[in-house]
Every structure is written in structure tokens, then in C-alpha cells.
PQR file with spaces between the fields and no chain letter, atoms N, CA, C, O and H, PARSE charges and radii, in Angstrom:
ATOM       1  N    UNK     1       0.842   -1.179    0.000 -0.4000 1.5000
ATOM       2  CA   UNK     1       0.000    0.000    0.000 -0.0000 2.0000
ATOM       3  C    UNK     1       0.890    1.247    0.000  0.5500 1.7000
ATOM       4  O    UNK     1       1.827    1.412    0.781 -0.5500 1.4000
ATOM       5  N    UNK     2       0.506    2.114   -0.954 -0.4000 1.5000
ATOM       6  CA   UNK     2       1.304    3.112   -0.833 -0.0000 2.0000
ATOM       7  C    UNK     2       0.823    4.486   -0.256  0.5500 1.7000
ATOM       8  O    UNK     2      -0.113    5.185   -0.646 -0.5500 1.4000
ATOM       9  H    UNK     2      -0.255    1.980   -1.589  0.4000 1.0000
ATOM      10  N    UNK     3       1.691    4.693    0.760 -0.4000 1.5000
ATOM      11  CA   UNK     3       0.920    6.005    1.290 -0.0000 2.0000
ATOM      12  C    UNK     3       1.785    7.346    0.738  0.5500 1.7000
ATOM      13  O    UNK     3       2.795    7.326    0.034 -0.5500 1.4000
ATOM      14  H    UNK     3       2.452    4.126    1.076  0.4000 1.0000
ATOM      15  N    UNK     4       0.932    8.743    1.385 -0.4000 1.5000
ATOM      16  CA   UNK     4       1.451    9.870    1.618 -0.0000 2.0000
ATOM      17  C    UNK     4       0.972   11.003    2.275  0.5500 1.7000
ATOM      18  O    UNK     4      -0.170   11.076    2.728 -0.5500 1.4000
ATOM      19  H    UNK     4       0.112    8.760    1.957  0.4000 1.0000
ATOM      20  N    UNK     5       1.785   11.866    2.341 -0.4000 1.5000
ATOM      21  CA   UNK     5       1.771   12.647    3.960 -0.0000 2.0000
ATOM      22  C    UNK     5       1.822   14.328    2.842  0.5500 1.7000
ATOM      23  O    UNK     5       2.616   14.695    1.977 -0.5500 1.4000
ATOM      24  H    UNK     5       2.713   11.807    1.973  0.4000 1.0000
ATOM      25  N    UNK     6       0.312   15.099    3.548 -0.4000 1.5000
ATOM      26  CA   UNK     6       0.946   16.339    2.574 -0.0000 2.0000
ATOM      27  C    UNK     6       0.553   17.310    3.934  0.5500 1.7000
ATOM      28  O    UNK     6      -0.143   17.013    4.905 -0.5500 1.4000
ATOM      29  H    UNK     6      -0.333   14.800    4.251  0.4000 1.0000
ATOM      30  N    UNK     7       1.326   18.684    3.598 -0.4000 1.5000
ATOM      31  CA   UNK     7       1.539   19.341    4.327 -0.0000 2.0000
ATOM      32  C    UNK     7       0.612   20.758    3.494  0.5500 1.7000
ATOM      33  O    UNK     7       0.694   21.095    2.313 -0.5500 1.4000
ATOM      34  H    UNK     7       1.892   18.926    2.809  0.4000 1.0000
ATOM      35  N    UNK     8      -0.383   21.474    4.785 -0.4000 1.5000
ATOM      36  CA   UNK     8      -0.997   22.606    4.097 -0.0000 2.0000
ATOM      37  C    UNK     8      -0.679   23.953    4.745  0.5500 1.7000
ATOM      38  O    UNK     8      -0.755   24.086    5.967 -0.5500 1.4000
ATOM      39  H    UNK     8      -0.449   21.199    5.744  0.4000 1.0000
ATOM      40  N    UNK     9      -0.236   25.192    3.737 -0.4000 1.5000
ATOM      41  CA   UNK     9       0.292   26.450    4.150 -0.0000 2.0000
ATOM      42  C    UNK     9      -0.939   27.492    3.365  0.5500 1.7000
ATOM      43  O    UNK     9      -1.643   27.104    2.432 -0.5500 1.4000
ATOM      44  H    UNK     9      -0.174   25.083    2.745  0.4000 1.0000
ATOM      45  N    UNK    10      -0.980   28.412    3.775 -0.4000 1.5000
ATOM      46  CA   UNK    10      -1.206   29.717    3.758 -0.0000 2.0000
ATOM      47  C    UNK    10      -0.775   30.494    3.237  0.5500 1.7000
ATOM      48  O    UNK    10       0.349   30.624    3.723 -0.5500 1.4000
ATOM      49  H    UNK    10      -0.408   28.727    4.533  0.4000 1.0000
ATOM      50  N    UNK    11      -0.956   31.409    2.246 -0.4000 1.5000
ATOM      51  CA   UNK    11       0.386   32.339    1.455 -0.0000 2.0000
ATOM      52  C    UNK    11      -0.461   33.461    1.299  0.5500 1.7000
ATOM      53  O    UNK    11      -1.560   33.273    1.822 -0.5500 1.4000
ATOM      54  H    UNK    11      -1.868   31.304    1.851  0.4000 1.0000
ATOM      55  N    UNK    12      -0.316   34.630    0.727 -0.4000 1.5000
ATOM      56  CA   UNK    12      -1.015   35.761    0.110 -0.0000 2.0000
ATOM      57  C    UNK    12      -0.170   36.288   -0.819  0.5500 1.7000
ATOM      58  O    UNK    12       0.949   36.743   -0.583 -0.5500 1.4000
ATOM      59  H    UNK    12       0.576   34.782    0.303  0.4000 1.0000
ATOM      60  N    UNK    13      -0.793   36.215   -2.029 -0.4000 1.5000
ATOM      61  CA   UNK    13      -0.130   36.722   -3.110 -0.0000 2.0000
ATOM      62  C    UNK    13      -0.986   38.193   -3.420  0.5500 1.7000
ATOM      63  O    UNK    13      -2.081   38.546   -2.985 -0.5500 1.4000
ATOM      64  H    UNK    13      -1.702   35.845   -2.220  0.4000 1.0000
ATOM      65  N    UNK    14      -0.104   38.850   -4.283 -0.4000 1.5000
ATOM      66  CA   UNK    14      -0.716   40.371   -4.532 -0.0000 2.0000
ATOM      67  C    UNK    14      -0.412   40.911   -5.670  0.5500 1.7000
ATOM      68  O    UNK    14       0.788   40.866   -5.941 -0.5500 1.4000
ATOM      69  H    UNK    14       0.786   38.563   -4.637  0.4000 1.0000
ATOM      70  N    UNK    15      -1.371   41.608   -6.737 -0.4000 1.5000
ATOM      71  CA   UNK    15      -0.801   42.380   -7.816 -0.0000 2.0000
ATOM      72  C    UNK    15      -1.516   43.059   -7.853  0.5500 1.7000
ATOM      73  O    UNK    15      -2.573   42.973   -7.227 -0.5500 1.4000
ATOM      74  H    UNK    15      -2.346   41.644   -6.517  0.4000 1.0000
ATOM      75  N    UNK    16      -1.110   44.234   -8.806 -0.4000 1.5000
ATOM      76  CA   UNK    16      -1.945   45.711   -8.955 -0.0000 2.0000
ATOM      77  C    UNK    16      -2.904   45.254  -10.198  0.5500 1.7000
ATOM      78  O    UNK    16      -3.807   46.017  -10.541 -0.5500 1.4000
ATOM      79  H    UNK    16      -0.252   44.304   -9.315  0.4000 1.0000
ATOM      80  N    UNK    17      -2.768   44.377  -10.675 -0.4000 1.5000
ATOM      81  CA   UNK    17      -3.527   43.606  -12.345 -0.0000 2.0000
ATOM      82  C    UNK    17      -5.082   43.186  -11.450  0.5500 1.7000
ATOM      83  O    UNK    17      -6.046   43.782  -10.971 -0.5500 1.4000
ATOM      84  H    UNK    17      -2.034   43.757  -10.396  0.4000 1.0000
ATOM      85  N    UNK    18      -4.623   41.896  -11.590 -0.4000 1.5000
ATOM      86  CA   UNK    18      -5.651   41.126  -10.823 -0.0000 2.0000
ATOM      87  C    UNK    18      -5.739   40.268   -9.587  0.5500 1.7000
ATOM      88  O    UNK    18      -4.876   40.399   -8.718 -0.5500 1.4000
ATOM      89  H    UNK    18      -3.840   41.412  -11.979  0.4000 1.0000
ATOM      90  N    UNK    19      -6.724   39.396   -9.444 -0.4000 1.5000
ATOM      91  CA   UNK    19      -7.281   38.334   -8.344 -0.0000 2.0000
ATOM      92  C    UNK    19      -6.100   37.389   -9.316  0.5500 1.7000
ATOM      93  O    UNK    19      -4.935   37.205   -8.963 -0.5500 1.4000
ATOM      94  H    UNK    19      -7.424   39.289  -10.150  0.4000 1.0000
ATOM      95  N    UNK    20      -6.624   36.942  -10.402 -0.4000 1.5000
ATOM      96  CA   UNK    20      -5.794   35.837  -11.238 -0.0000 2.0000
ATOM      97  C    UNK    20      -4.160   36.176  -10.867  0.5500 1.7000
ATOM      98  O    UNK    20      -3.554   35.307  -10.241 -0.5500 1.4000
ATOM      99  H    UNK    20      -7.570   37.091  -10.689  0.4000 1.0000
ATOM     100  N    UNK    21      -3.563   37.216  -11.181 -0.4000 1.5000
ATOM     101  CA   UNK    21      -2.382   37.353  -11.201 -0.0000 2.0000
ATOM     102  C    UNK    21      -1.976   37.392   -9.231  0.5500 1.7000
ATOM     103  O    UNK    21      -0.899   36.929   -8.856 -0.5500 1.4000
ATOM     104  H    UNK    21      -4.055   37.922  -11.691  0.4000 1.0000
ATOM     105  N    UNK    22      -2.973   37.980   -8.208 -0.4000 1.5000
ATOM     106  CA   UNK    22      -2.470   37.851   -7.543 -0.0000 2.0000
ATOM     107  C    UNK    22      -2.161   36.432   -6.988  0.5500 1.7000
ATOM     108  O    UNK    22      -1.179   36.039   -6.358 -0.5500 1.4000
ATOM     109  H    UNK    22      -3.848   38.357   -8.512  0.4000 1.0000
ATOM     110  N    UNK    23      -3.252   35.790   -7.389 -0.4000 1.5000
ATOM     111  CA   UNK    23      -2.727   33.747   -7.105 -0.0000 2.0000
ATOM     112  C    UNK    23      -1.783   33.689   -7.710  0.5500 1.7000
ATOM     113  O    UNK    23      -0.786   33.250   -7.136 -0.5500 1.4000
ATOM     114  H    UNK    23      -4.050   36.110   -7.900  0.4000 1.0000
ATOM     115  N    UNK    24      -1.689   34.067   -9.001 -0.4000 1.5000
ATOM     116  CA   UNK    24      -0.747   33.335   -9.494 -0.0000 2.0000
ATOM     117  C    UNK    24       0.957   33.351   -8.437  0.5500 1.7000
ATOM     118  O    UNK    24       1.813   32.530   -8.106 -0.5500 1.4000
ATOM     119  H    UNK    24      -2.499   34.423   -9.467  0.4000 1.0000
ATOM     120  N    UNK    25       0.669   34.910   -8.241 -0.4000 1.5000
ATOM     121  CA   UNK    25       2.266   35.020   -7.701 -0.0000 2.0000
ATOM     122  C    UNK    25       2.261   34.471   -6.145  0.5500 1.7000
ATOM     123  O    UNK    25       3.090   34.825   -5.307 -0.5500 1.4000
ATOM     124  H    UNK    25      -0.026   35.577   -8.510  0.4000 1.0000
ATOM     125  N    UNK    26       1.526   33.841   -5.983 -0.4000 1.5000
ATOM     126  CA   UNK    26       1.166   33.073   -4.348 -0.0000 2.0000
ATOM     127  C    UNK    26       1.907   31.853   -4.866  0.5500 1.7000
ATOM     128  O    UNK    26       2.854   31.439   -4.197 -0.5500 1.4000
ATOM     129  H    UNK    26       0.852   33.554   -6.663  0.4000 1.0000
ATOM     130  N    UNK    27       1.520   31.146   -6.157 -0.4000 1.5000
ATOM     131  CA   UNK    27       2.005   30.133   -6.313 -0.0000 2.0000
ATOM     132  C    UNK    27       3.290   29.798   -6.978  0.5500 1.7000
ATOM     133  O    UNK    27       3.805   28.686   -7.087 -0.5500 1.4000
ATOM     134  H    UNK    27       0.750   31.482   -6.701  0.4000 1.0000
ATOM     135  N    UNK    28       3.824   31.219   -7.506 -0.4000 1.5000
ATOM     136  CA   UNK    28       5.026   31.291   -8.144 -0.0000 2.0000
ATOM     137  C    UNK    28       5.993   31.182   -7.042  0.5500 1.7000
ATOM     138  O    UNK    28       7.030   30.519   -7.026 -0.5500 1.4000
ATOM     139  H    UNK    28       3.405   32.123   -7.417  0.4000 1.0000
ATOM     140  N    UNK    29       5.391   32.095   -5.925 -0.4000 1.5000
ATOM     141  CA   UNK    29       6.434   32.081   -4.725 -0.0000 2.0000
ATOM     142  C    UNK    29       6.772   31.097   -3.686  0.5500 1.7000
ATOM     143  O    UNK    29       7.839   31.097   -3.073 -0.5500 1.4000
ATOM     144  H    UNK    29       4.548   32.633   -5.938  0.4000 1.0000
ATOM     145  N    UNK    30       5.676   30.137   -3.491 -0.4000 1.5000
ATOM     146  CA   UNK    30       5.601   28.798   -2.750 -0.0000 2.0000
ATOM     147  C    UNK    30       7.024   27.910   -3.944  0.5500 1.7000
ATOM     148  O    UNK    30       8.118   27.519   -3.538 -0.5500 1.4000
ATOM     149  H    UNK    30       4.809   30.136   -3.989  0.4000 1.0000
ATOM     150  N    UNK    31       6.527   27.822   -5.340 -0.4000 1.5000
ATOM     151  CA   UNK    31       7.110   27.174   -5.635 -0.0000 2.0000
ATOM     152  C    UNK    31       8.432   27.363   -5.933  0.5500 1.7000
ATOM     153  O    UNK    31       8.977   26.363   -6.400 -0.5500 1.4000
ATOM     154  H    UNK    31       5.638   28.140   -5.670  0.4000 1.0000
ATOM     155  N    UNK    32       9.222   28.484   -5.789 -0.4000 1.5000
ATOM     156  CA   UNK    32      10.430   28.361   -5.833 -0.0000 2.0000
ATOM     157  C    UNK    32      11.264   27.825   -4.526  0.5500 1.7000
ATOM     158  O    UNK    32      12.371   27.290   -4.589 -0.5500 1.4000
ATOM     159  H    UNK    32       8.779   29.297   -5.409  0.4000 1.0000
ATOM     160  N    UNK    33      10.462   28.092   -3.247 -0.4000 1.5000
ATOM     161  CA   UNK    33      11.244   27.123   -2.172 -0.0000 2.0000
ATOM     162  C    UNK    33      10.909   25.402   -1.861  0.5500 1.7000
ATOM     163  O    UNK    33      11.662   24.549   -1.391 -0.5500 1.4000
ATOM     164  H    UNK    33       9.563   28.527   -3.197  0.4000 1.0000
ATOM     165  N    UNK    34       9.307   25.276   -2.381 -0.4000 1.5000
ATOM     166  CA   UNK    34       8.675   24.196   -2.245 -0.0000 2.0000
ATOM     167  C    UNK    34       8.678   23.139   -3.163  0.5500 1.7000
ATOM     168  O    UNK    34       8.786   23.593   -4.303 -0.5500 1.4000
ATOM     169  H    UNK    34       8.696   25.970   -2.763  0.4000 1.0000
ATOM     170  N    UNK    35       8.588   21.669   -3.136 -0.4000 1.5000
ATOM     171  CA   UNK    35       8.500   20.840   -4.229 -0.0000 2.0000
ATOM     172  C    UNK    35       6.984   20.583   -4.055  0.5500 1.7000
ATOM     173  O    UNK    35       6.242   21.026   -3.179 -0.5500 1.4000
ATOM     174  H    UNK    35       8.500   21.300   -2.211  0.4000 1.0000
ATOM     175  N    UNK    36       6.674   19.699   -5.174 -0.4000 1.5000
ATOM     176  CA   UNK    36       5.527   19.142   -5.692 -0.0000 2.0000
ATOM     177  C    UNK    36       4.321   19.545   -4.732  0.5500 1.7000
ATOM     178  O    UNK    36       3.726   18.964   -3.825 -0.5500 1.4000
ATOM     179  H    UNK    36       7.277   19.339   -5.886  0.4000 1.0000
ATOM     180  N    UNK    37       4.221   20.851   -5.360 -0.4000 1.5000
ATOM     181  CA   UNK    37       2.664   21.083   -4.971 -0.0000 2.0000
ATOM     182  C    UNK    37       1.716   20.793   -5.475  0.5500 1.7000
ATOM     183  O    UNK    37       1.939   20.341   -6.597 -0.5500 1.4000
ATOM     184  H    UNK    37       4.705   21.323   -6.097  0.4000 1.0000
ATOM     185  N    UNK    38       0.572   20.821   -5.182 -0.4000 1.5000
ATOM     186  CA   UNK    38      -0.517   19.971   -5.507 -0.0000 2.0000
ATOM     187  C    UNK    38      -1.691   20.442   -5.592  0.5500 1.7000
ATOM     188  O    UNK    38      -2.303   19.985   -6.557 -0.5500 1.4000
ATOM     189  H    UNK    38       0.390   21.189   -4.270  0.4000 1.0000
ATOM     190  N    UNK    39      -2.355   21.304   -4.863 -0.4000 1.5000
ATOM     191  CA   UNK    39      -3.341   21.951   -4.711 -0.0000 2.0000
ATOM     192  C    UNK    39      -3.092   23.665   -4.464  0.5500 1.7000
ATOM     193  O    UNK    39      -2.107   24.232   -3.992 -0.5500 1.4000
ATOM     194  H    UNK    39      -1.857   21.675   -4.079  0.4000 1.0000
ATOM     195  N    UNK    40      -4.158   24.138   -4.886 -0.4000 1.5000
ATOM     196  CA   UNK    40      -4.234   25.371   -4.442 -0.0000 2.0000
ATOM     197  C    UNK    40      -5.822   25.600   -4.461  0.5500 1.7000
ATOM     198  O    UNK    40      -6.590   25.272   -5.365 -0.5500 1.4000
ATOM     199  H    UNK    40      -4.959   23.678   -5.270  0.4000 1.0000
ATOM     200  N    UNK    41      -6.131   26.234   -3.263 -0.4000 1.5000
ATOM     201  CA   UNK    41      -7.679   26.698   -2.645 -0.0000 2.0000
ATOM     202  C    UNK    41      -7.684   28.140   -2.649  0.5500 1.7000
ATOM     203  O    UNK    41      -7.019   28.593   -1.717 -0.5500 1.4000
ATOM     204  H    UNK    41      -5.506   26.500   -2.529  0.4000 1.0000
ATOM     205  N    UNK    42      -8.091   28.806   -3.216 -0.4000 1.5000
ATOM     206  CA   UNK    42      -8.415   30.090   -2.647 -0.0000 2.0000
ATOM     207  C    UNK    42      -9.452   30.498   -2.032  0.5500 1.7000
ATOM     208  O    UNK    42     -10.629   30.589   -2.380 -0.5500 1.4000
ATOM     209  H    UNK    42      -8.632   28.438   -3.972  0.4000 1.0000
ATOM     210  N    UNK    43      -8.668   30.846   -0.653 -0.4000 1.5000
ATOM     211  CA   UNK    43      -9.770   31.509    0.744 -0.0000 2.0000
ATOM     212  C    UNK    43     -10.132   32.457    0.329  0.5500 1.7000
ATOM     213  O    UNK    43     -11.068   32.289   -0.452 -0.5500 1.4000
ATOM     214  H    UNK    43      -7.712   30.772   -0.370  0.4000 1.0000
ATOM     215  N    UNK    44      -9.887   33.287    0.444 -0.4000 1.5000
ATOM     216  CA   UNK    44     -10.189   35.015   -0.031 -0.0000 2.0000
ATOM     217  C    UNK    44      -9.312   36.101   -0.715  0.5500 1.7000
ATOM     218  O    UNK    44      -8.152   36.511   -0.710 -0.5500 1.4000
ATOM     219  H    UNK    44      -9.126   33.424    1.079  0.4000 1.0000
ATOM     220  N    UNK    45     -10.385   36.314   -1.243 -0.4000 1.5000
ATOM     221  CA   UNK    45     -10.084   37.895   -2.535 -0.0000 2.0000
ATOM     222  C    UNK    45     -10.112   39.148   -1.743  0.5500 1.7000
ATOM     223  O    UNK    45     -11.250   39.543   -1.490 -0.5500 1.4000
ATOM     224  H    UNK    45     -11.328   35.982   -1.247  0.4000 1.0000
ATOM     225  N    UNK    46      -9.203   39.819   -1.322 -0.4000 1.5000
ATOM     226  CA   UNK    46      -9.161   41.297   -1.022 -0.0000 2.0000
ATOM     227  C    UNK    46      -8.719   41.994   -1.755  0.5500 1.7000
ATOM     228  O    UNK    46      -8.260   41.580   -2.819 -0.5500 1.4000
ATOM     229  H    UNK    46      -8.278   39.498   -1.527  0.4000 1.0000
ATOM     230  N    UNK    47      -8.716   43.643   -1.319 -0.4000 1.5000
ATOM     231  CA   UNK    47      -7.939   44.471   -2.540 -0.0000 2.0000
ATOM     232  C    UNK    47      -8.230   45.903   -1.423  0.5500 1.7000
ATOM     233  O    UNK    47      -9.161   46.281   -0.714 -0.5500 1.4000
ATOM     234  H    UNK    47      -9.089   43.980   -0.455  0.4000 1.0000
ATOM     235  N    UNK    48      -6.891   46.373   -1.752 -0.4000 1.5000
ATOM     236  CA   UNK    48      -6.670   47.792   -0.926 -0.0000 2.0000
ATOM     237  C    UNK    48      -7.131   48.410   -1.931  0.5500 1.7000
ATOM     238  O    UNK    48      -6.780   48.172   -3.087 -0.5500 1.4000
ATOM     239  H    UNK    48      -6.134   46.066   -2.329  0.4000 1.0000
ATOM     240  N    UNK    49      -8.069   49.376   -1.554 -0.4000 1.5000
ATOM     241  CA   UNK    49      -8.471   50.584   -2.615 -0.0000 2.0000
ATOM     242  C    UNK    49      -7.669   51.984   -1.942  0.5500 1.7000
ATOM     243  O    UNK    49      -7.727   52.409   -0.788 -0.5500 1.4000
ATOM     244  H    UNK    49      -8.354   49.569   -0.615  0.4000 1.0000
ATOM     245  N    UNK    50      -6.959   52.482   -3.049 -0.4000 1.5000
ATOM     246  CA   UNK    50      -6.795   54.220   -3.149 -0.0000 2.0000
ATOM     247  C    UNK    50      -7.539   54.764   -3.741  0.5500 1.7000
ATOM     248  O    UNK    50      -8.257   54.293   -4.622 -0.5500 1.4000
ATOM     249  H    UNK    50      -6.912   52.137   -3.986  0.4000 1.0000
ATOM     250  N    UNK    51      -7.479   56.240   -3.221 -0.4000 1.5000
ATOM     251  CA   UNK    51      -8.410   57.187   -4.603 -0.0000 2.0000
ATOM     252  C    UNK    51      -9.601   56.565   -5.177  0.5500 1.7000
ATOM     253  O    UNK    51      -9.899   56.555   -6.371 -0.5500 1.4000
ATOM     254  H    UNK    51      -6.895   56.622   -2.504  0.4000 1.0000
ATOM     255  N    UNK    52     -10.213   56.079   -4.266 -0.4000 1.5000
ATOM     256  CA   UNK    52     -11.837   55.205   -4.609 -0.0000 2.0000
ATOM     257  C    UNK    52     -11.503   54.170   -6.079  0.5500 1.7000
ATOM     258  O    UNK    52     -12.362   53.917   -6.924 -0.5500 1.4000
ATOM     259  H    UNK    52      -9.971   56.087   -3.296  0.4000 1.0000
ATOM     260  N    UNK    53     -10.213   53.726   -6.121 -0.4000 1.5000
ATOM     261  CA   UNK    53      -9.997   52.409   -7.043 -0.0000 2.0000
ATOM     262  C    UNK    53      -9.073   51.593   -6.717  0.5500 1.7000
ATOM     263  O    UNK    53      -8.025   51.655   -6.074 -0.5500 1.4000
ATOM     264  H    UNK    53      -9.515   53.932   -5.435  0.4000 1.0000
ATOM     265  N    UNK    54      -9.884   50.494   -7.505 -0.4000 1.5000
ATOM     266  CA   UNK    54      -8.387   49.193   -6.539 -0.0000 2.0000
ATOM     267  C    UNK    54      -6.886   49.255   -6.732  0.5500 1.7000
ATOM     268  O    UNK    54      -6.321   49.181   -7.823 -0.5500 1.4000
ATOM     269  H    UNK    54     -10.735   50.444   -8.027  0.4000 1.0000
ATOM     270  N    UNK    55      -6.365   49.383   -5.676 -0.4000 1.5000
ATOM     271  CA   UNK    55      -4.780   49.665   -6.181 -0.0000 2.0000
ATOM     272  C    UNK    55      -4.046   48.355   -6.372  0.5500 1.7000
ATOM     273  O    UNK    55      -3.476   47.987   -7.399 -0.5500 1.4000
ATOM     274  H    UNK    55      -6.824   49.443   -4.790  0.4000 1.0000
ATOM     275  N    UNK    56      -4.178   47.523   -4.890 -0.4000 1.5000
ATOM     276  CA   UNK    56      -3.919   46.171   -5.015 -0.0000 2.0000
ATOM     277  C    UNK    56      -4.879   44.976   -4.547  0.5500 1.7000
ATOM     278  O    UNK    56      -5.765   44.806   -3.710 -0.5500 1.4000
ATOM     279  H    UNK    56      -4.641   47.823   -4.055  0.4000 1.0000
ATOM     280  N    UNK    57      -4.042   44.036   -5.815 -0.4000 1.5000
ATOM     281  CA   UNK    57      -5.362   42.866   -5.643 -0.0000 2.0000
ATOM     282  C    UNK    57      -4.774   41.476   -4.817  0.5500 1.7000
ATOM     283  O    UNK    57      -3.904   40.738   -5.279 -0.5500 1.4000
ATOM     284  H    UNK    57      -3.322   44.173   -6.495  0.4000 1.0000
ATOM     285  N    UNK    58      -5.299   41.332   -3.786 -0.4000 1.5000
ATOM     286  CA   UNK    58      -5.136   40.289   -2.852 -0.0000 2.0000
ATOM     287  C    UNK    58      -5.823   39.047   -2.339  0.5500 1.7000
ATOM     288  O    UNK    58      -6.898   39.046   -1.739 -0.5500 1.4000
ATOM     289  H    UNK    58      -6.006   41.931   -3.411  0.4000 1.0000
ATOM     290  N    UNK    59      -4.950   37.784   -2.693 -0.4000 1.5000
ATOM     291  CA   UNK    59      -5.448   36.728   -2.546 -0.0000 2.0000
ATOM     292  C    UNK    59      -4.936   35.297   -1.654  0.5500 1.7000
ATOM     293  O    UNK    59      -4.104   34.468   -2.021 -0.5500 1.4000
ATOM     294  H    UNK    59      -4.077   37.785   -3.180  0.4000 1.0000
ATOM     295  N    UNK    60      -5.720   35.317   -0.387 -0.4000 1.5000
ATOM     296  CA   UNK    60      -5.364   34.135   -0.129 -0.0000 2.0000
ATOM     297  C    UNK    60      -5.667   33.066   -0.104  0.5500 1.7000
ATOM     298  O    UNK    60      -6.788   32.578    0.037 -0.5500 1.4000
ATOM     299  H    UNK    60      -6.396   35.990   -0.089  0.4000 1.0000
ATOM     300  N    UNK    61      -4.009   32.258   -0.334 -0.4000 1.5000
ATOM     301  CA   UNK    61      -4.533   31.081   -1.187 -0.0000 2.0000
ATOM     302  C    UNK    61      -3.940   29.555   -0.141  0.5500 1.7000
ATOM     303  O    UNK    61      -2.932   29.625    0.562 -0.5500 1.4000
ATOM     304  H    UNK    61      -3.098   32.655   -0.449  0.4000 1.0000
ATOM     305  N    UNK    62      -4.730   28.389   -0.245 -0.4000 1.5000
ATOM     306  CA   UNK    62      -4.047   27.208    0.586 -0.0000 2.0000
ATOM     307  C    UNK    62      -3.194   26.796   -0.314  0.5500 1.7000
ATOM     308  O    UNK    62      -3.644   26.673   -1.453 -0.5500 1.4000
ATOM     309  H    UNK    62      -5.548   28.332   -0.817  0.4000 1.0000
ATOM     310  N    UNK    63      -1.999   26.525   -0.119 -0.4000 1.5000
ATOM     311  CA   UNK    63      -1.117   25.220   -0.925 -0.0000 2.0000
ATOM     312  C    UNK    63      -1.029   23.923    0.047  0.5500 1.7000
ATOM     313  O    UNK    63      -0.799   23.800    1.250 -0.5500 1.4000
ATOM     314  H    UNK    63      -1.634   26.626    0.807  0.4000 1.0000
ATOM     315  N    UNK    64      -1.306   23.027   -0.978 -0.4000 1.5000
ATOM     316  CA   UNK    64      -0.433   21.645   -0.020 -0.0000 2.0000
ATOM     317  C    UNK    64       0.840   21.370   -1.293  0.5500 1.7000
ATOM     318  O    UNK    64       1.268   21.928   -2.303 -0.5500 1.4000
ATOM     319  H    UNK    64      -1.493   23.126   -1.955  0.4000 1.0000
ATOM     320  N    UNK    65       1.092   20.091   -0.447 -0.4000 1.5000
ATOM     321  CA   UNK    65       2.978   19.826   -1.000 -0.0000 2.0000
ATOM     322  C    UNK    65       2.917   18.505    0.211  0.5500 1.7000
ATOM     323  O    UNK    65       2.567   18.315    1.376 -0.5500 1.4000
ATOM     324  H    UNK    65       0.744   19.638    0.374  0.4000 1.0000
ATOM     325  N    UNK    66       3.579   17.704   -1.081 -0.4000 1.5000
ATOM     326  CA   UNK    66       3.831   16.362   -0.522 -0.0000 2.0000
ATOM     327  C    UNK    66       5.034   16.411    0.314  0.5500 1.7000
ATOM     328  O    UNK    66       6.041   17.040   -0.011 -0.5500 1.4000
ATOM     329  H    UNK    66       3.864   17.858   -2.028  0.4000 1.0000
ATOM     330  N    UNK    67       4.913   15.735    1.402 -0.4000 1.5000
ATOM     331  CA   UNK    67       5.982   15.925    2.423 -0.0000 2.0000
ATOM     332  C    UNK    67       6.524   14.655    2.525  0.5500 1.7000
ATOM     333  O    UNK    67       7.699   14.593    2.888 -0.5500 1.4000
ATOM     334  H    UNK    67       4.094   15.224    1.666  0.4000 1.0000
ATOM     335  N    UNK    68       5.659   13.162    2.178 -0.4000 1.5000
ATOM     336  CA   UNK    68       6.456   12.325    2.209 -0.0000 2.0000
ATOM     337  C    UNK    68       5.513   11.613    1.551  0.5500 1.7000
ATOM     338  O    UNK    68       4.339   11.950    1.398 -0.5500 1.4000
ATOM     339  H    UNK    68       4.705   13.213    1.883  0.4000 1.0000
ATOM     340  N    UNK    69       6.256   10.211    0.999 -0.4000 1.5000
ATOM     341  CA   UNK    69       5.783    9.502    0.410 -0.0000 2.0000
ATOM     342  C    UNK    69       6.172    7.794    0.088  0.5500 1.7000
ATOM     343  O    UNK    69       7.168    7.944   -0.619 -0.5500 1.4000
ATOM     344  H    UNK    69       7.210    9.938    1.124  0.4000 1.0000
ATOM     345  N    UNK    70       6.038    6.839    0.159 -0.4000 1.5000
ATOM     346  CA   UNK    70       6.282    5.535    0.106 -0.0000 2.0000
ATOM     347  C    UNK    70       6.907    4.974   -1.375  0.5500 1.7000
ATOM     348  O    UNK    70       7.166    3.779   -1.522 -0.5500 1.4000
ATOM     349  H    UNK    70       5.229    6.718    0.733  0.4000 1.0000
């Protein structure tokens, strides 16, 4: 039987573009320290508004990542 063990983090990614781009860079940034991630959930969409428009777009997102495996 083969098992495995995954591990789940928390990140917030952010861009002045979008929701899309701010995941994206949630997951660009997990993955340059992290291996084989696997999932991504997004909890919530925020966004700081200036000057009554969105300046930045904020998203947090779950990653898991296999931590071990058989």
C-alpha cells in the first residue's frame, strides 16, 4: 500500500492587475522554495483601494505539497 503525507500552508499573493495574477504570484512564490505542490484553494479575494480604485489585488490562497511519500 502506498501512502502519503501532505503538508498545508497559507500564502497571500498580490498584484496591482488582478485576483488571477495575484494567485498566481502566491504560487510562483511557494514554488520556488517548495516541491511538488498539488493543490491550491483560494480563501479570499481582497484588494486595498486608493483614490476610490483598486490599487492592489489580494489573494489568499491554501497550498499543499507532498511531504512524504512511500
Amino acid at each position: 500500500m502506498s501512502e502519503s503525507v501532505y503538508k498545508i500552508i497559507e500564502m497571500v499573493g498580490s498584484s496591482s492587475e488582478s485576483w488571477e495574477d495575484a494567485t498566481q504570484n502566491a504560487v510562483k512564490s511557494a514554488g520556488m522554495s517548495l516541491r511538488d505542490l498539488r493543490i491550491a484553494e483560494v480563501v479570499t479575494l481582497d484588494m486595498k483601494i486608493e483614490n476610490n480604485q483598486a490599487a492592489v489585488y489580494r489573494a489568499r490562497v491554501k497550498l499543499s505539497f507532498k511531504i512524504l511519500s512511500d
